[in-house]
C-alpha positions in Angstrom: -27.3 -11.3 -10.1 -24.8 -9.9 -12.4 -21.4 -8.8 -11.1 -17.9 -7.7 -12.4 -15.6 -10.3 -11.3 -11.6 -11.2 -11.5 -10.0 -13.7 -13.5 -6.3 -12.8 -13.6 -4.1 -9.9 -15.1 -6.3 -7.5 -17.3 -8.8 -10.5 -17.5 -12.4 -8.8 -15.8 -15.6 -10.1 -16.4 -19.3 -9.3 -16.1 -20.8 -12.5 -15.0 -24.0 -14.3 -13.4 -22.9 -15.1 -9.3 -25.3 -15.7 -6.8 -27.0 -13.2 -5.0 -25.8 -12.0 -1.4 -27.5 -12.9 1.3 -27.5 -11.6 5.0 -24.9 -13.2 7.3 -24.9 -11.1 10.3 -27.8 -9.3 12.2 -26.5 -5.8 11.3 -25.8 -6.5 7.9 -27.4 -4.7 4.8 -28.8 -5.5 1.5 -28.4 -2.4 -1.3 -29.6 -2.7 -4.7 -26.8 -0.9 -7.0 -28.1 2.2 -8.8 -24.3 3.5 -9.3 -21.1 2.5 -9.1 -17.3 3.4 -10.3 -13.9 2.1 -11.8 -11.5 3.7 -9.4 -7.5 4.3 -10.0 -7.2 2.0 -7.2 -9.5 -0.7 -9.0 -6.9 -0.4 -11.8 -3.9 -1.8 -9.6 -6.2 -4.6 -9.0 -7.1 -5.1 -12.7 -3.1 -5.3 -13.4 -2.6 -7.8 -11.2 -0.4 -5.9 -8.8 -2.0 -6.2 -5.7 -1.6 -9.8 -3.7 -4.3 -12.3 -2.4 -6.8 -11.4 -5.2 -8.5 -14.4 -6.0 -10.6 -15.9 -9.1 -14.1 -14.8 -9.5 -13.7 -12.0 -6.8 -16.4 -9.4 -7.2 -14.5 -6.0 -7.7 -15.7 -2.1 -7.0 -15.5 -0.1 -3.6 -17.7 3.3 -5.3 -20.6 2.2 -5.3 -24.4 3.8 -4.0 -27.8 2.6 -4.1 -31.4 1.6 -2.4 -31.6 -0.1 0.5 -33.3 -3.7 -0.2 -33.4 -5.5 2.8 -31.5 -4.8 6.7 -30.7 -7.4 9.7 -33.2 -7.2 12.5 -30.6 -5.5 14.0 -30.4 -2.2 11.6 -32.0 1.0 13.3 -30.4 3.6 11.2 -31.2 3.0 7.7 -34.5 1.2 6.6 -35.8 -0.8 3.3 -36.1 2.3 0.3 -33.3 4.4 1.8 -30.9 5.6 -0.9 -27.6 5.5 0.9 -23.7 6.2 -0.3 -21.4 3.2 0.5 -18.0 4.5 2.2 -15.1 2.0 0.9 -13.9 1.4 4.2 -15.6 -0.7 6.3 -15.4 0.5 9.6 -17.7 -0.6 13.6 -17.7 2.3 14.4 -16.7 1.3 18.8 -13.3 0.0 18.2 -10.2 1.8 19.7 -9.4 3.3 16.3 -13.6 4.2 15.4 -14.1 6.0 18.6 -10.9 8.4 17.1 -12.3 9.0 14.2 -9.7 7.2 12.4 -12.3 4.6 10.5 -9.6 3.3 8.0 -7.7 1.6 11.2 -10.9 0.2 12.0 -9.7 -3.2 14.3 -12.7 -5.1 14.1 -13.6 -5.6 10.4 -10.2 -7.2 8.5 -9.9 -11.2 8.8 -7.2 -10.2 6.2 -3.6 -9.4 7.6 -3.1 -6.0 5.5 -0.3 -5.4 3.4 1.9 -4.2 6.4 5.6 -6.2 5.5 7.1 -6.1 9.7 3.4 -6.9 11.3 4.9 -7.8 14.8 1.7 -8.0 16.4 0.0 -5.0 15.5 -4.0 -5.4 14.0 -5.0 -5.4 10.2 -6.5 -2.3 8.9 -10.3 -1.6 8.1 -11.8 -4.1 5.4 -12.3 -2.8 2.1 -15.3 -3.8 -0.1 -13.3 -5.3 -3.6 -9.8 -5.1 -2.5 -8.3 -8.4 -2.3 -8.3 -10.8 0.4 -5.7 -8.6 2.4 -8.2 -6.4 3.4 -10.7 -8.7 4.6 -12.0 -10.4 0.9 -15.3 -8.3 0.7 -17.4 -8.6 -2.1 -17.3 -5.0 -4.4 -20.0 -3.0 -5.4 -19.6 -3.8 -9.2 -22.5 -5.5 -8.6 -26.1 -5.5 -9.1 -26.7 -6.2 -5.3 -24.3 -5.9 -2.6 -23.9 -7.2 1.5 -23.1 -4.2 3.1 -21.4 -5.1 6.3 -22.2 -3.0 9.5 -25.3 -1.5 8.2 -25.7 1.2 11.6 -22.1 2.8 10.8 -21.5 2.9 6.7 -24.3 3.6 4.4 -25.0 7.2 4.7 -28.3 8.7 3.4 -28.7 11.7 0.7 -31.6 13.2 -0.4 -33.9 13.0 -3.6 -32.6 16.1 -5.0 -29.3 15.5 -6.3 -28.5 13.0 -9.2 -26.6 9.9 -8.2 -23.3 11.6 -10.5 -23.8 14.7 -7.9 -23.1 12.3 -4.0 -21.5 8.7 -5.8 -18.0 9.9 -5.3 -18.6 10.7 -1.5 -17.9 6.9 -1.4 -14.1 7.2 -1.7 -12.1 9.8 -4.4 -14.0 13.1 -3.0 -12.9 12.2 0.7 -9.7 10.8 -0.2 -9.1 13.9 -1.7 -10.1 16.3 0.7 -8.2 14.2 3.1 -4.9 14.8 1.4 -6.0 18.6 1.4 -6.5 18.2 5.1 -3.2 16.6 5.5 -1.2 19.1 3.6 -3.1 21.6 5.9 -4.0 24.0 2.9 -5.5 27.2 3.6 -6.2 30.8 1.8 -3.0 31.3 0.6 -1.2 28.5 0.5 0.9 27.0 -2.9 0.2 23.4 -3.5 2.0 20.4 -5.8 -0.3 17.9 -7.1 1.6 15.0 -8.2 -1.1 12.8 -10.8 -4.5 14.2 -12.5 -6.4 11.0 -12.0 -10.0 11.1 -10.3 -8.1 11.4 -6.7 -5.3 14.6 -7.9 -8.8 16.5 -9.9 -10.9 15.7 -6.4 -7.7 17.6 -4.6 -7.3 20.3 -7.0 -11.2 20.8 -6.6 -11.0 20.7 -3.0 -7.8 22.6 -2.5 -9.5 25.7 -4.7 -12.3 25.6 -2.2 -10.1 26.3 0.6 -8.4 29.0 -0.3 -5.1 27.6 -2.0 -3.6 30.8 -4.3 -1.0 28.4 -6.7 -1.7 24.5 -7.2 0.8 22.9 -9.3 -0.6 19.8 -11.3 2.0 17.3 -12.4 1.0 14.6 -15.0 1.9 12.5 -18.5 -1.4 13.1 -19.8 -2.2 16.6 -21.4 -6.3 16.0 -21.8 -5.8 15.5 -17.6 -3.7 18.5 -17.0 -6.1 20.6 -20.0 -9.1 19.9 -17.5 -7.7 20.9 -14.2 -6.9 24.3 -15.8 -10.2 24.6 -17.0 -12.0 24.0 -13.9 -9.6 24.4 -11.0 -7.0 26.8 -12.7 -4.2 24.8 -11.8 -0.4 25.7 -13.5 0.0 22.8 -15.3 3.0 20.6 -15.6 3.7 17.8 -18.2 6.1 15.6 -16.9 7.1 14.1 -21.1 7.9 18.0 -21.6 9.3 18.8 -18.4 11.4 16.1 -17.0 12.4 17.9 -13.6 9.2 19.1 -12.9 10.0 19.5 -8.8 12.9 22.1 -10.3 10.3 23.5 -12.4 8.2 24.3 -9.4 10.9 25.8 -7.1 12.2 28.3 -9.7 8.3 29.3 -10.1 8.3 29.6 -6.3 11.7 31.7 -5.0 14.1 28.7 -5.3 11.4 27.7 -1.8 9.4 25.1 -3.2 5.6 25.0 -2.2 4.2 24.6 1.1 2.6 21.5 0.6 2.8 18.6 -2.0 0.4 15.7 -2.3 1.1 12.2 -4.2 -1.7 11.2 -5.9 -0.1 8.9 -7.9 1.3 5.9 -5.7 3.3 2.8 -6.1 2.7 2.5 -9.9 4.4 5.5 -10.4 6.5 6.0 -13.8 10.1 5.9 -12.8 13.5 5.2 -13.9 15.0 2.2 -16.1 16.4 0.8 -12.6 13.0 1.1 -10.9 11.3 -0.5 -13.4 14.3 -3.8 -13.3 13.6 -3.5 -10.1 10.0 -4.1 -9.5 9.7 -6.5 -12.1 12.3 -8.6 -10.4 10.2 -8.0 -7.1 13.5 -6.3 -5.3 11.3 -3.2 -4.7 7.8 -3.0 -4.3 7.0 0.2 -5.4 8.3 3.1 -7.5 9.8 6.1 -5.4 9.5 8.7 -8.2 6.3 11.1 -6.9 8.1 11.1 -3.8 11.2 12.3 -4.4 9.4 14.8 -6.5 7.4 15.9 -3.5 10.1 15.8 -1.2 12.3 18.1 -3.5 9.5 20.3 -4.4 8.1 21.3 -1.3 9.7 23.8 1.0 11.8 23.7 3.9 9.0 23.3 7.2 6.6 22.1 4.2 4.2 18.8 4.2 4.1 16.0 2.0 0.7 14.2 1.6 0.5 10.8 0.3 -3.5 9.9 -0.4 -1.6 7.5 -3.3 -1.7 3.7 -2.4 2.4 2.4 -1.6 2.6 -0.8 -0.7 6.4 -2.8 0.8 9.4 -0.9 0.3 11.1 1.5 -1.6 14.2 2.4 -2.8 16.0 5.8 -3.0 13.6 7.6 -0.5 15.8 10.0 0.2 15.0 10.6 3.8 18.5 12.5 4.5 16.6 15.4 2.3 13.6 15.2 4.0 15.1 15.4 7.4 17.1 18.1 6.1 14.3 20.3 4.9 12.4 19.9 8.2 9.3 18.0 6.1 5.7 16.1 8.0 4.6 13.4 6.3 0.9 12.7 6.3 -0.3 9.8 4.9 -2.9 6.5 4.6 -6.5 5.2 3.7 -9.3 7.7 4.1 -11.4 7.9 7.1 -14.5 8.2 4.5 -17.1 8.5 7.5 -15.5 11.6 9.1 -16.5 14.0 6.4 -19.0 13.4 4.5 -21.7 15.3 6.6 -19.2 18.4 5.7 -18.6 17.2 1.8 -22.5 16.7 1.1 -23.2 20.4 2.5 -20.6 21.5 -0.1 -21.6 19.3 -3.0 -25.1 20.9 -1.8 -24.1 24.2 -1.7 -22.3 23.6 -5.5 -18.9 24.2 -3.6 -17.9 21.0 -5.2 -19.2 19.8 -8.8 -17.5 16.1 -8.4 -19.6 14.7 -11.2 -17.8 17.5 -13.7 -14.8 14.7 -13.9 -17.2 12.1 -15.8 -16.3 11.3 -18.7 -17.7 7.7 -19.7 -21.5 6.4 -18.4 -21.7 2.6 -19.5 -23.9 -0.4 -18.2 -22.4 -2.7 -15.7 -22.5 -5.4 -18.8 -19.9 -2.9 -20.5 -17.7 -2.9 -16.9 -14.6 -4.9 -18.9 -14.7 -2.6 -22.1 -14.4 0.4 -19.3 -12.1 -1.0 -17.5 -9.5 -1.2 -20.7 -10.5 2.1 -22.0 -9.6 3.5 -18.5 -6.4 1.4 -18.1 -5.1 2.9 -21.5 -6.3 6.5 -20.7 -8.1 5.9 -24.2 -11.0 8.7 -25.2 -9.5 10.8 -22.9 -11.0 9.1 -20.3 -11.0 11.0 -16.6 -13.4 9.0 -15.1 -16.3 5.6 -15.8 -19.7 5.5 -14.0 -21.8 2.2 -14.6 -25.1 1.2 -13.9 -26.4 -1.7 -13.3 
């Protein structure tokens, strides 16, 4: 088959690999029809995140038909068209039987990126995310082992376009998570920190339930031009506006919002020092968006952190947050949990995910769109492939 794979820093190819085969009873073939570049994918593709190895198969978006199940598969059959969540989960661990899928016990032979382990378990396995979270072949793919086959792929109807339900696989979840988190409701005022595919998915989601003011923070005007359009955010470029988190509290009574949510993560753009500092590998990640957040959001407020960290941080200002009375909410998303609740709305057309699309290209073109995406080229929001 043909699948995108990794060859080092910026260095992604489309190659021939052998086809997957079943190793486990309750394993599941799927034949690709759809599949994403993710922000996430993009740490990978700068070499940033650890234990990623030569010819790894990349992608964690990624839906398609059913081709062939373990004799041990009851819940899906040969022909079903299924959504892959990201997050492998067994769905009878400790963690599964909470609801908490992304601390699934059972499915990691990686150790996670946790830094002070002690003796705690690894996370859930991730399909395309290095060998820390369990080395599982992505869905860049033309055909893909889908591991646990009775808990992850999740069926959808004839009737809506792959575009309409592929994003139920990781960014519209992760999204609505974050809303969860920052516990938005009719009313509410909002900071999004970064217009990628997860900040639009949180703007979109945070406009469904209710929020009155959502505050979009980003470098890139074509990003910031869109979530007015369609979620009719108050938009904030951070190259004009260099405090935006000041911005937002004189917009807001000298209070701040109620919630914020970091969308951006550990590659944040931050200062001169943080950037001498992570090269050097004395911090792992940049504290910018969070200290934004924190200084944004109101006394009693939350801070939600969908965004991937990694290691440790440097001026996290936790004497402010302590101060101000802020929750933190924060992690991988426990995909399984809602998308029952996110198909109804996509359904209903409470939620147009496929309106972020901007690029549709072959899985042979997956390098090209993984450049154009890295350099926000075309104004690129978002690339679908098919295989």
């Amino acid at each position: 088959m043909r699948a995108l794979t990794y060859h080092g820093s910026k260095d992604v190819r489309v190659e021939t690999v052998p086809d997957p085969v079943l190793l486990e009873d309750d394993d599941v073939i799927l034949r690709v029809t759809a599949t994403a570049i993710c922000g996430s994918d993009l740490h990978l593709f700068r070499g940033k995140i650890p234990e990623l190895r030569d010819g790894d198969i990349l992608g964690h978006e990624f839906m398609g038909i059913v081709e062939d199940t373990g004799s041990a598969v009851t819940n899906v059959k040969t022909g079903d068209r299924v959504i892959i969540p990201f997050v492998i989960a067994c769905g009878h661990c400790f963690f599964c039987a909470k609801t908490q899928f992304s601390a699934c016990e059972t499915t990691n032979t990686g150790r996670g990126a946790i830094l002070n382990k002690k003796g705690s378990s690894p996370p859930a396995a991730l399909f395309g995310f290095s060998h820390l979270y369990g080395g599982v072949p992505g869905g860049q793919a033309e055909l893909v082992r889908v591991p646990k086959g009775n808990v992850g792929p999740f069926k959808v109807n004839g009737s809506l376009a792959d575009e309409q339900v592929l994003f139920l696989t990781d960014i519209l979840p992760t999204g609505y998570q974050a809303c969860l988190n920052a516990e938005i409701q009719p009313g509410s005022s909002v900071a999004i920190f970064g217009a990628g595919p997860v900040g639009l998915m949180a703007a979109a989601c945070a406009r469904m339930m209710g929020a009155a003011d959502i505050y979009m923070v980003d470098h890139h005007q074509y990003r910031l031009d869109f979530a007015q359009a369609h979620y009719h955010t108050h938009s904030i470029n951070f190259d004009d506006d260099e405090d935006p988190s000041q911005l937002i509290i004189d917009r807001t009574q000298g209070r701040g919002v109620d919630a914020s949510i970091d969308a951006v993560g550990f590659e944040a753009k931050g200062s001169a020092i943080e950037t001498v500092l992570t090269t050097l590998k004395l911090e792992a990640s940049s504290g910018e968006a969070i200290r934004h957040c924190i200084a944004a959001t109101r006394r009693g407020g939350i801070v939600s952190i969908p965004g991937v960290y990694a290691g440790f941080i440097h001026g996290f200002l936790i004497g402010d947050a302590f101060d101000k009375g802020l929750t933190f909410k924060m992690g991988q998303t426990h995909v399984h949990k809602y998308l029952p609740e996110l198909l109804e709305h996509i359904e209903n057309g409470d939620l147009r995910p496929a309106d972020i699309i901007t690029h549709r290209m072959k899985l042979e073109d997956a390098a090209e769109g993984y450049d154009i995406f890295n350099k926000k080229e075309q104004d690129c929001r978002k690339v679908v492939l098919t295989p």
